[in-house]
Phi, psi and omega in degrees: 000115163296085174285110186249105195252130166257147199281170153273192176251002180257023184076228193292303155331333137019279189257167181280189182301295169311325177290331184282339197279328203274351196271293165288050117271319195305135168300338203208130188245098202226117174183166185303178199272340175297322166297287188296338152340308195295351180229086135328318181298307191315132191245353160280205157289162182232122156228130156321136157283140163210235186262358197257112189228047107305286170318344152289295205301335163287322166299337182280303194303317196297328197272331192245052193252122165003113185070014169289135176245014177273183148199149148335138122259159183239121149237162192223184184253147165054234183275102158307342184264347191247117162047010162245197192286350172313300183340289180329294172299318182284314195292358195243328169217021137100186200267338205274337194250034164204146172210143192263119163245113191275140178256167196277151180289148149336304195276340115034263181269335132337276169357283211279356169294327180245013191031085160229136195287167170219053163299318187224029178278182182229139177236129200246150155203137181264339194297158175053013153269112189267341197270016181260297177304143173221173172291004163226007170228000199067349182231123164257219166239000190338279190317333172096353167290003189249327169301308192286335174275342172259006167276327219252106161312342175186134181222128179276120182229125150275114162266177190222187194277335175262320184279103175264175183302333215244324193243332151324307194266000150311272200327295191299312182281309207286359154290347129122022169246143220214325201272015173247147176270140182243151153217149197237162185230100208225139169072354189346100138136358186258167166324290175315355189299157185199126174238114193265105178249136174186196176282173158276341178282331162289331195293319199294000193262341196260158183248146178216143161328138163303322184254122166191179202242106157304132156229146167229115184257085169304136151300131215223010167282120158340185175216037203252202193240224160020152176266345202264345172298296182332305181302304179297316173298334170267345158315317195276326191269013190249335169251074174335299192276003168272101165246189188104063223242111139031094184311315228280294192292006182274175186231099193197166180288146200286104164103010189228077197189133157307109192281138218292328165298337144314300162317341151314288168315313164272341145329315173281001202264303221270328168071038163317109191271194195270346195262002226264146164277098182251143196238121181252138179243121183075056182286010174054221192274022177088346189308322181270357186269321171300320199263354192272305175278010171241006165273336195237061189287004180238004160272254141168128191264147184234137163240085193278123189243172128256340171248142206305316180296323159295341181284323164312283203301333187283326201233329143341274188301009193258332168280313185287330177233061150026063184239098175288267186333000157266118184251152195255117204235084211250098168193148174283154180245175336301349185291348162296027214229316206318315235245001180292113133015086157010104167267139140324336182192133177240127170253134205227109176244002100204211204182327205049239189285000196252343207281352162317293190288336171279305197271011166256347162263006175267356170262016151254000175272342183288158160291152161322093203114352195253171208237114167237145190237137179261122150290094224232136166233006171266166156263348180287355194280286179315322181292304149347263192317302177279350156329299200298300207313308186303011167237009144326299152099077174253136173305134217204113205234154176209148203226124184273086174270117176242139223210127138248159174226158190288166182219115173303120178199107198080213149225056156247192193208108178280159193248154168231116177321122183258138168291167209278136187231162164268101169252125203256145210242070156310097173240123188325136192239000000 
């Protein structure tokens, strides 16, 4: 039997009675040098983890063989299953030959260090991920981690000595996010503790201990007037699932806005999951990049524009409805398209004289299973589109919508026509 125990931060003191008792019986003792510091006393072997945990593991297998009545320990920091070596241990010798006695975890005792509750963080980690670094901030995204951290209202992160604290929060500005408060927490439980509280542009400026715990707490006040503005907008962002959102609140050029019962509509058509990548094209004034990303808090919406002035309106509404997971793309498409994330869904609301050349590059970047909806309101748009897909051969649907709304003149109340629009459906096979 293998046991895999976690240390606390205050070491050895830590642990309970039984975990101290399987640490003295054990024959074989494994665990970085800082855990066995903590036992001077052990009179079997010790061996340092040091990067080759194959090579532990051959040593653990040789030691732990079927009828053996000696057993192992593994120590670990905090919760050995969050983001430790229990994974490890288990894919290699399986659950029945290991059992986890877990310690309060690092990120824990941050938390509880900066008295902020962790009810509804997401906890991350670069360490020992070399594929995060880049060249001009040290942290990319390949991975998806500057992505996955900016979907999040509050994040717990283990950093590692090349991915620092300093350059996450590079990384996070140079993306154009400015709205989380950071605290970094080094060293926890030593003589060395340190709690480092700022902006992120202080933080990126400060050197921190290799060991220590990220938290990014976003400021979560709108930026709206009104208590009854205020009210409606922490409603909208607290309830994901209501979309179908006002023209009137949105903020755009007269006549250049997904009008919201289309939006509706093509929302429901793209079949957005809460994890989904979505890429909206010719986002206008951002109105479907908006109800998209508060459908999808754990995804992450890209809204690609080329005009500046749209780009204005676009980046107003992503502030009046605090919508972090929406990045902003001030580029034509398709060439905004190469360095953008494998999307789940493409909304394509325009494109014009471009939209051939946009929907062959968005079918070779979509996923499998996955959906692009055109609005087309020309018919060459329309012919286009659904044209692409039947040769594709995707499954393919066009929805004819013609919409009136009542129009108050005088007092009387008249219907006022919307021209008609095509919403044309691809989903990838």
């Amino acid at each position: 039997m293998i046991y895999i125990i976690g240390l606390g931060i205050e070491g050895k003191s830590s642990l309970s009675q039984r975990a101290l008792k399987l640490v003295e019986k054990a024959h074989l003792l494994v665990g970085g040098r800082r855990h066995l510091a903590c036992f001077p006393e052990f009179k079997g072997k010790k061996v340092a983890i040091g990067s080759n945990l194959e090579g532990i593991a051959k040593i653990l297998n040789r030691k732990s063989k079927a009828g053996n009545r000696k057993w192992s320990v593994v120590l670990a920091t905090g919760d050995p299953n969050f983001f430790g070596i229990a994974d490890f241990m288990i894919k290699n010798f399986g659950k029945n030959a290991v059992e986890i006695i877990p310690n309060v975890s690092t990120v824990q005792e941050a938390f509880a260090r900066v008295k902020e509750n962790w009810n509804d963080a997401r906890f991350l980690s670069v360490h020992g991920r070399g594929e995060v670094r880049s060249e001009e901030s040290g942290v990319r995204s390949e991975k998806g981690i500057i992505d996955k951290i900016t979907c999040c209202n509050k994040v717990g992160i283990f950093t590692d000595p090349e991915n620092t604290p300093s350059k996450i929060a590079k990384a996070l500005i140079e993306r154009g996010i400015k709205d989380y408060h950071a605290y970094v927490c080094e060293d926890l439980g030593t003589d060395n503790e340190k709690i480092t509280e700022g902006t992120l542009a202080q933080i990126t400026r400060k050197k921190f201990s290799p060991l220590n715990v990220m938290l990014l707490i976003r400021n979560q006040e709108p930026e709206v007037g009104s208590p009854k503005e205020k009210a409606f907008y922490a409603s909208r962002i607290t309830h994901h699932g209501i979309f179908g959102i006002p023209n009137s609140e949105f903020s755009h050029s007269k006549g250049m806005i997904t009008k919201e019962e289309i939006r509706v509509i093509s929302l429901s058509k793209l079949k957005l999951k809460t994890d989904s990548i979505t890429w909206d094209i010719g986002a206008g004034s951002g109105s479907l990049s908006i109800e998209a990303a508060m459908l999808t808090k754990n995804g992450k919406v890209f809204a690609i524009e080329k005009d500046v002035v749209r780009i204005r309106h676009i980046e107003k509404n992503k502030k009046k409805f605090n919508a972090a997971n929406l990045e902003i793309i001030h580029k034509n498409a398709p060439h905004g398209l190469k360095n953008l994330p494998a999307p789940d869904a493409v909304f394509i609301g325009g494109g014009g004289k471009d939209v051939a050349k946009i929907l062959d590059a968005c079918s070779k970047r979509l996923k499998q299973g996955g959906r692009i909806i055109v609005n087309a309101i020309t018919l060459e748009t329309l012919a286009a589109a659904a044209g692409f897909f039947k040769s594709k051969g995707w499954n393919t649907e066009t929805i004819s919508v013609n919409i009136a709304k009542t129009k108050d003149v005088a007092s009387l109340h008249l219907f006022n026509a919307y021209n008609p629009v095509f919403v044309v459906v691809g989903e990838k096979k």
